[in-house]
Backbone as CSV, one residue per row, in Angstrom:
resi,resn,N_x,N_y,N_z,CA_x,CA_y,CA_z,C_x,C_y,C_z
1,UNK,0.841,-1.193,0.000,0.000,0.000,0.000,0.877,1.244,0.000
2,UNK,0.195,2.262,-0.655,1.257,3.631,-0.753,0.699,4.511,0.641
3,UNK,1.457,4.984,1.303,0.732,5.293,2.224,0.491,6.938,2.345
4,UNK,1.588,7.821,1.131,1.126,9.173,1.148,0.491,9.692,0.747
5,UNK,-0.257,10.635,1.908,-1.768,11.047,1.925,-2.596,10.884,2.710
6,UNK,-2.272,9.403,3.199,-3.206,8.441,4.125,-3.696,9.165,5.602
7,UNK,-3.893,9.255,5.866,-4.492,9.224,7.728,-4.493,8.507,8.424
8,UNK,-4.153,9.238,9.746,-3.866,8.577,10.862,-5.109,7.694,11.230
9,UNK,-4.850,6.007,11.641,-6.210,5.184,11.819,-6.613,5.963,13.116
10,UNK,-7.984,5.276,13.808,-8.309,5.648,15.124,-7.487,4.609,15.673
11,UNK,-7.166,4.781,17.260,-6.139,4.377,17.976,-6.857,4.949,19.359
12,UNK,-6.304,3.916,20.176,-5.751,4.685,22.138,-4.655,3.886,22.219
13,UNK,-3.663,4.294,22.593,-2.350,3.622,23.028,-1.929,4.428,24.122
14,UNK,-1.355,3.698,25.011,-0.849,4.525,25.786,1.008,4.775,25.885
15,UNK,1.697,5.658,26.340,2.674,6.278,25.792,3.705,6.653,27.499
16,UNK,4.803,6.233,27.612,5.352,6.774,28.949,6.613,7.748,28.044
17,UNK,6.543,8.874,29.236,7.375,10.036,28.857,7.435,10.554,29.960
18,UNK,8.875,10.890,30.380,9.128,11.562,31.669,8.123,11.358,32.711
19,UNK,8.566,10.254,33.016,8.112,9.110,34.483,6.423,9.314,34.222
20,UNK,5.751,9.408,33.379,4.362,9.325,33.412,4.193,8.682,32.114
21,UNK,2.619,8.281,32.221,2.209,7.195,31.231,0.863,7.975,31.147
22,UNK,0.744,8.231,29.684,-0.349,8.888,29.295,-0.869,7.973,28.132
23,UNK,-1.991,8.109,28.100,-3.388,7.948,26.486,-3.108,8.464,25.393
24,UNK,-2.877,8.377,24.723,-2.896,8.957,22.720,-4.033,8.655,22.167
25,UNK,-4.613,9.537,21.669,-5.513,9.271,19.985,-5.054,9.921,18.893
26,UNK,-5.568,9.824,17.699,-5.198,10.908,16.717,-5.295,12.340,17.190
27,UNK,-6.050,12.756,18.391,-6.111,14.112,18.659,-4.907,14.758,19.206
28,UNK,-4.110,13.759,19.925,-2.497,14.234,20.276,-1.500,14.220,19.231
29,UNK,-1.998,13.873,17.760,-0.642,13.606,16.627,-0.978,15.400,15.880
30,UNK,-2.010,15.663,16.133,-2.185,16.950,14.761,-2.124,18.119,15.785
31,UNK,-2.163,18.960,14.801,-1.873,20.187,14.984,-0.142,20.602,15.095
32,UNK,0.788,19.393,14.842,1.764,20.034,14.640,2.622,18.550,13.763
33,UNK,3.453,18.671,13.195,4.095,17.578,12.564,4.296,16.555,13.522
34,UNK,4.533,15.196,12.911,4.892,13.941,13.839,5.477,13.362,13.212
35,UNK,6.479,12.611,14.041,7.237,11.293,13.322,7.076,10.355,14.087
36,UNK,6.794,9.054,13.826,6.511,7.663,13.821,7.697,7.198,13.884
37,UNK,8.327,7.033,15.065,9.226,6.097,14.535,9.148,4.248,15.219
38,UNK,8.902,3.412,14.275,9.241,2.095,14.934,10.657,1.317,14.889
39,UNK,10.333,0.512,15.985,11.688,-0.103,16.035,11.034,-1.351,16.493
40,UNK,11.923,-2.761,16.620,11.604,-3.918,16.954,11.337,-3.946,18.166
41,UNK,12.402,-3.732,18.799,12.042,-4.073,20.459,12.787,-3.274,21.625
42,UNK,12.499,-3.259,22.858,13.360,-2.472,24.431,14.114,-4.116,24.175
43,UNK,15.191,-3.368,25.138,16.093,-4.285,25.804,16.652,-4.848,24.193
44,UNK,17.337,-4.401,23.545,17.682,-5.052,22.546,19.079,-4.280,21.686
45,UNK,19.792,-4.088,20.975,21.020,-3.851,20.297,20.735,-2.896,19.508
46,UNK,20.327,-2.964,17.977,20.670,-1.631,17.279,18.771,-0.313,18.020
47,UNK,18.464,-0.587,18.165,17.481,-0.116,18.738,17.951,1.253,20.215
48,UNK,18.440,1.287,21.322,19.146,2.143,22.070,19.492,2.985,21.155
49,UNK,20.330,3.053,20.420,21.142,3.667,19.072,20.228,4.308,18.374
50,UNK,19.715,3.951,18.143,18.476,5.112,17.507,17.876,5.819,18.341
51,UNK,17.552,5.461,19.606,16.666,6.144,20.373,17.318,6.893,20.684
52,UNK,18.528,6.860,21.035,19.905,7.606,21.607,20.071,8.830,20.722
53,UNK,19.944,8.479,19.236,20.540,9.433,18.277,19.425,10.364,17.734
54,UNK,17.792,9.392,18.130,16.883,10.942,18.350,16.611,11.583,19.564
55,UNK,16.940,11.005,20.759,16.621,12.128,21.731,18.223,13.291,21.345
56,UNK,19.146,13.163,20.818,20.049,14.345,21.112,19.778,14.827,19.943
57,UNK,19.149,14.664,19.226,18.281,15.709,17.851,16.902,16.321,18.201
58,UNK,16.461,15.447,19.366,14.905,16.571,19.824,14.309,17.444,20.028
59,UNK,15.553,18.491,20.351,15.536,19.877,20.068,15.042,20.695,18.982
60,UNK,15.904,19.907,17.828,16.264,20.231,16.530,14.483,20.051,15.932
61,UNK,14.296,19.226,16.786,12.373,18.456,15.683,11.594,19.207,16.859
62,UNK,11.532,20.190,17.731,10.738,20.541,18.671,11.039,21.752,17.767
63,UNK,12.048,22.423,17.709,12.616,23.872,17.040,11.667,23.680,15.469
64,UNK,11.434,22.446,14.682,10.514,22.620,13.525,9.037,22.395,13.908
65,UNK,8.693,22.545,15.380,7.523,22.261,15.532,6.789,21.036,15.132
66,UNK,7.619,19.670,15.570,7.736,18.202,15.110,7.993,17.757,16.289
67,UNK,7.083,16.503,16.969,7.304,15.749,18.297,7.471,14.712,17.529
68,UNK,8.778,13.818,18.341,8.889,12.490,18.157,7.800,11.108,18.641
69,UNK,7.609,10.518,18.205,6.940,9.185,19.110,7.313,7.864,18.503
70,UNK,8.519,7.354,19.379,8.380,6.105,19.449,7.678,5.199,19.916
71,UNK,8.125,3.639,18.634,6.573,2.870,18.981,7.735,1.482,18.914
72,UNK,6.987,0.635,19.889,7.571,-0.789,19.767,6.076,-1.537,20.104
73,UNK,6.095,-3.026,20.378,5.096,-3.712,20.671,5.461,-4.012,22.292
74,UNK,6.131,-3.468,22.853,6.295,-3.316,24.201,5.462,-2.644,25.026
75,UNK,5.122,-2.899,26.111,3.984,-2.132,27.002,4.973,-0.855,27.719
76,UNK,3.980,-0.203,28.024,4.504,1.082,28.552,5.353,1.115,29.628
77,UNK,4.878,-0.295,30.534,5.537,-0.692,31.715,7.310,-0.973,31.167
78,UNK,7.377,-1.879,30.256,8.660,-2.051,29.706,9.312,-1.037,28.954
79,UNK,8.399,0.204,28.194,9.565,0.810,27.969,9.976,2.070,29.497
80,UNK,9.365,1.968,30.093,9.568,3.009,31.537,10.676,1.723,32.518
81,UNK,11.090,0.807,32.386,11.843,-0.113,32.964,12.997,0.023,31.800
82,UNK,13.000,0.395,30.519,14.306,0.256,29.974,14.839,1.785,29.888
83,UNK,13.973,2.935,30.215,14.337,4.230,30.360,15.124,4.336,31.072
84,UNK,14.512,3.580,32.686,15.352,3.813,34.079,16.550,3.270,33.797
85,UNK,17.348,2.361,32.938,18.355,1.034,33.060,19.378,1.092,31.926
86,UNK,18.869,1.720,31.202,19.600,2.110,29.319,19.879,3.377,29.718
87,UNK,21.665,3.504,29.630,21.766,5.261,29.455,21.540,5.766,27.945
88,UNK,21.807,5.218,27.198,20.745,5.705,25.564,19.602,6.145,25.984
89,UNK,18.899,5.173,26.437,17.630,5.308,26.408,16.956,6.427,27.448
90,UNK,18.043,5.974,28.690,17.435,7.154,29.676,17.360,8.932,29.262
91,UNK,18.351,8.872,27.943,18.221,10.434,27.316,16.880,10.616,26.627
92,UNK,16.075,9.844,26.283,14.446,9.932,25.818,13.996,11.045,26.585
93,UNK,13.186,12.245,26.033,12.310,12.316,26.422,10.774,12.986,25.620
94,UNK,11.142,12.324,25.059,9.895,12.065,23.937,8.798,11.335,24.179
95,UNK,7.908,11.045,23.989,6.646,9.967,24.469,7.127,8.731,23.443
96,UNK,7.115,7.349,24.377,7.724,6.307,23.930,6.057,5.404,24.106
97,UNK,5.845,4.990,22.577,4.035,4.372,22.427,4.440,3.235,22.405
98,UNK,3.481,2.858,23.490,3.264,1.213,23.926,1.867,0.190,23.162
99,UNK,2.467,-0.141,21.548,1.871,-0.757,20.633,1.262,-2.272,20.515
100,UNK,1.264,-2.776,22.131,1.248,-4.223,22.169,-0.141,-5.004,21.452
101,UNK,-0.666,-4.277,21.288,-1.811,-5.408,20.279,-1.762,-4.619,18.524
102,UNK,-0.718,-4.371,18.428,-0.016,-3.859,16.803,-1.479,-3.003,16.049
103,UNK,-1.886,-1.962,16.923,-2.924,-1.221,16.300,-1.893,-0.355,15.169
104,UNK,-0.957,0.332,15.941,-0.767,1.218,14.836,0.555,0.541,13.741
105,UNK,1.178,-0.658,13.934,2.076,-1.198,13.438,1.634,-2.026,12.300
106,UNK,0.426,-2.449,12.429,-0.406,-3.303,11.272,-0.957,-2.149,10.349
107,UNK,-1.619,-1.236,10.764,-2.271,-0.273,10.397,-0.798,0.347,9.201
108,UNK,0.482,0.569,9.469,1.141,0.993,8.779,1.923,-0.198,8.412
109,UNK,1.762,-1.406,8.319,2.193,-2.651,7.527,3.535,-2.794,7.950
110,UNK,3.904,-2.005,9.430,5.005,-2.541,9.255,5.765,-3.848,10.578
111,UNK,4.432,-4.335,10.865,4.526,-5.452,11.980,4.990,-6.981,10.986
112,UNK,5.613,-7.816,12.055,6.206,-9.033,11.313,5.602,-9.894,12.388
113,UNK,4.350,-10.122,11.682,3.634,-10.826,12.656,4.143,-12.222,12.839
114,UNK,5.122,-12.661,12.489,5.668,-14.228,13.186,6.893,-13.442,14.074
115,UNK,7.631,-12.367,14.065,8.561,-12.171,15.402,7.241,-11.395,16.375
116,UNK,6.364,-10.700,16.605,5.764,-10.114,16.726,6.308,-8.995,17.388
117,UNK,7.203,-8.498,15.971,7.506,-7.006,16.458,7.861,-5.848,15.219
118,UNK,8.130,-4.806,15.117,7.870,-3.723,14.174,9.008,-3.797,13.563
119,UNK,9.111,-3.547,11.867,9.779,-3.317,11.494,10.791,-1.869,11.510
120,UNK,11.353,-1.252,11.089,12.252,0.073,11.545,11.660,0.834,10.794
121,UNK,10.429,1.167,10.649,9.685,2.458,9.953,9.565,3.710,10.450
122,UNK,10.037,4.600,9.394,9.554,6.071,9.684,8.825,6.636,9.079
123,UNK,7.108,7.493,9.741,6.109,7.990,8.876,6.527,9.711,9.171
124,UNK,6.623,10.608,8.366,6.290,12.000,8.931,4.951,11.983,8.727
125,UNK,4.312,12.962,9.261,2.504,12.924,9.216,3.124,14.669,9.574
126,UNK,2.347,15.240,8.598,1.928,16.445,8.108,0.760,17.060,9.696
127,UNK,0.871,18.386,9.911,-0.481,18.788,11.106,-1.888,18.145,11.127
128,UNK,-2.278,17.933,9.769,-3.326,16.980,9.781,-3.423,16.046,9.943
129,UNK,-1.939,15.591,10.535,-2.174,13.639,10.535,-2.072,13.182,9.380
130,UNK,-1.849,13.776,8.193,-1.442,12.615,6.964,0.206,12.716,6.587
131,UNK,-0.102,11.106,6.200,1.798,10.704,5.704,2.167,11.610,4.873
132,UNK,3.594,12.234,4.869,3.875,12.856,3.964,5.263,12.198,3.535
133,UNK,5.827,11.308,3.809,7.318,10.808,3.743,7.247,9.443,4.697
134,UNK,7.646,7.973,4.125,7.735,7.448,4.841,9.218,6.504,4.372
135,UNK,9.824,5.891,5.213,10.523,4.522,5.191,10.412,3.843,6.134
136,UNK,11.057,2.282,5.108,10.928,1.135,6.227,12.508,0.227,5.790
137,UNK,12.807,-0.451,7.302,14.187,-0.834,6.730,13.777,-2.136,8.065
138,UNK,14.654,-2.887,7.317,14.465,-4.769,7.671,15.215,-4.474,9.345
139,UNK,14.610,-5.289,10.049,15.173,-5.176,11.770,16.810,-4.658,11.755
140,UNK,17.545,-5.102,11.278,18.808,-5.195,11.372,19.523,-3.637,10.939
141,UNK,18.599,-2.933,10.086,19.199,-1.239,9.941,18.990,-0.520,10.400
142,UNK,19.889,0.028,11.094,19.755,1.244,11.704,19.174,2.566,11.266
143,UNK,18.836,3.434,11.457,18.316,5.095,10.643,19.049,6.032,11.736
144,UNK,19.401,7.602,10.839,20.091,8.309,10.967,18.998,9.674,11.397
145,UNK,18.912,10.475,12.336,18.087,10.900,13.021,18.418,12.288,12.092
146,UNK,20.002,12.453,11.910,19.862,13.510,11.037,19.062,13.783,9.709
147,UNK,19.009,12.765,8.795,18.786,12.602,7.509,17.198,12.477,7.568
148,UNK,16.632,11.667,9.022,15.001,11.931,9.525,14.620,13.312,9.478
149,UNK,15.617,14.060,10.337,15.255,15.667,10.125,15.344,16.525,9.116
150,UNK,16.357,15.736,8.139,16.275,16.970,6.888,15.156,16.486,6.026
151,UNK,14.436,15.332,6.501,13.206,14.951,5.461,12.142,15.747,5.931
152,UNK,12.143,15.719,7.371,10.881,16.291,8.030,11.176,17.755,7.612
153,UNK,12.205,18.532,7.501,12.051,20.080,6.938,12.088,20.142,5.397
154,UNK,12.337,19.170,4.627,11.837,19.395,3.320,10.620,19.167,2.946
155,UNK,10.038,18.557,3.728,8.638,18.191,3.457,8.188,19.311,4.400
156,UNK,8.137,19.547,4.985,7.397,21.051,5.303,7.868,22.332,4.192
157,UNK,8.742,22.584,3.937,9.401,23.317,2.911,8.414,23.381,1.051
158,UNK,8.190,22.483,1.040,7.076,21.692,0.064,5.817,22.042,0.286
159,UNK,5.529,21.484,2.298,4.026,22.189,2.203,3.806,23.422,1.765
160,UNK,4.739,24.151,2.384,4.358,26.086,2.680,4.883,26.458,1.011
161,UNK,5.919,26.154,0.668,6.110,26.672,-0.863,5.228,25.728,-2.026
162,UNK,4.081,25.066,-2.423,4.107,24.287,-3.374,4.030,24.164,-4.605
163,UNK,4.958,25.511,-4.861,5.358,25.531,-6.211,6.950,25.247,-6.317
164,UNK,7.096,25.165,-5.318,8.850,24.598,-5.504,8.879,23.250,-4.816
165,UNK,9.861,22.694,-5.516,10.669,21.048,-4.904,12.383,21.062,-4.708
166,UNK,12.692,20.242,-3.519,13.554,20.072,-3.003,14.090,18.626,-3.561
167,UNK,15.740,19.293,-4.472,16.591,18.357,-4.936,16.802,17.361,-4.008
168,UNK,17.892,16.257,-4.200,18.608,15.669,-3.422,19.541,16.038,-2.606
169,UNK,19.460,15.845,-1.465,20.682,16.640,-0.234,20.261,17.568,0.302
170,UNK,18.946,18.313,-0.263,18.504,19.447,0.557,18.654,19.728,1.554
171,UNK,19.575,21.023,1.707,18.877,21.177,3.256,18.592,22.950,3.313
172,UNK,17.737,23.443,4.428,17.598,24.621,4.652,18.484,25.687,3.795
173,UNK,17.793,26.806,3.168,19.214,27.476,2.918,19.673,27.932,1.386
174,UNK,19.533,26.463,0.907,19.996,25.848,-0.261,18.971,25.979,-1.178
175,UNK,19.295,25.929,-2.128,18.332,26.246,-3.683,17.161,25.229,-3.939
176,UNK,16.574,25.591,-4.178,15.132,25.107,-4.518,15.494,24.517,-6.203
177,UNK,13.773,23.817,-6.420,13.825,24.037,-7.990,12.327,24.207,-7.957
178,UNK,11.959,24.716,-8.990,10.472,24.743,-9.464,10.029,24.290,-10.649
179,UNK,9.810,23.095,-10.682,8.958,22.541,-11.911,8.566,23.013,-13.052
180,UNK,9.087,23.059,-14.324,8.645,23.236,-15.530,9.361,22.497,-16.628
181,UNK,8.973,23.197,-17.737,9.746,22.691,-18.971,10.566,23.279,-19.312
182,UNK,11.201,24.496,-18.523,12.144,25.260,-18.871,13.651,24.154,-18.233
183,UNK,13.720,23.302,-17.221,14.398,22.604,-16.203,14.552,21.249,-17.757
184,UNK,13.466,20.648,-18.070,13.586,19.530,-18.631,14.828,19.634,-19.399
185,UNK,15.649,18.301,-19.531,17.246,18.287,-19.714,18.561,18.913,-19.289
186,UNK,18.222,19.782,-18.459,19.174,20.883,-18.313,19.815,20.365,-17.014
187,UNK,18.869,19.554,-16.195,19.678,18.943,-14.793,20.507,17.620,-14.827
């Protein structure tokens, strides 16, 4: 399934972030950008490493008006037991979603329902809750929190300008292009 465009399914999950455990619906994803990020599992190897390498970019996605939310099929109880115990992890402080009956992991195809756990997907979702950018990479790859963030500001860059598109490598700053037939062959 292509998923940009799509909308956020209905959902309640609940989510621990700085020693509390709160409820989610789609009404906590909009009104400002989101990223999705899944990973397989707590307590596990390339996983810390990511979590590690977006909480010291969280700034950077709070400064574009973008909250993180990680998702595993772990209960909230387990990821608030690998916060306290993982110094990676204990740098979180993002809301970490506790996906254990794979509402939102099936919903975005990216559950492996014989390990029963998420593949390494990232959705941006636009203020309205729809996908605007996604990947998915097999348990074993890691993702780069930087290269997450220069997607999440080109794709906002896109929303607000949409008469211009962002080359390869984009980042802030840097030259645009705008679509025509004047461009055809010339790049």
């Amino acid at each position: 399934m292509n998923f940009i465009g799509s909308a956020l399914p209905d959902f309640s999950v609940q989510a621990f972030q700085n020693g509390e455990v709160t409820t989610l619906t789609p009404v906590d994803l909009k009104g400002h950008w989101s990223v999705l990020f899944f990973y397989p599992a707590d307590f596990s190897f390339v996983c810390p490493t990511e979590l590690g390498d977006l909480a010291e970019h969280y700034a950077a996605f709070q400064a574009q008006n973008a909250e993180i939310y990680s998702i595993s099929e772990d209960t909230e109880f387990v990821h608030q037991a690998w916060h306290e115990r993982s110094p990676e992890v204990g740098q979180v402080a993002y809301p970490m979603i506790a996906d254990p009956a794979g509402q939102l992991a099936r919903h975005y195809e990216v559950l492996d329902e014989s390990a029963g756990q998420a593949y390494r997907g990232v959705f941006i979702l636009d203020p309205q809750g729809e996908v605007r950018s996604y990947t998915i990479n097999d348990m074993g790859i890691g993702r780069n929190a930087g290269e997450i963030l220069r997607t999440l500001t080109a794709a906002q860059f896109v929303a607000e300008h949409g008469d211009r598109v962002c080359p390869a490598n984009w980042h802030p700053g840097e030259e645009t292009l705008k679509p025509g037939t004047n461009l055809v062959g010339k790049l």
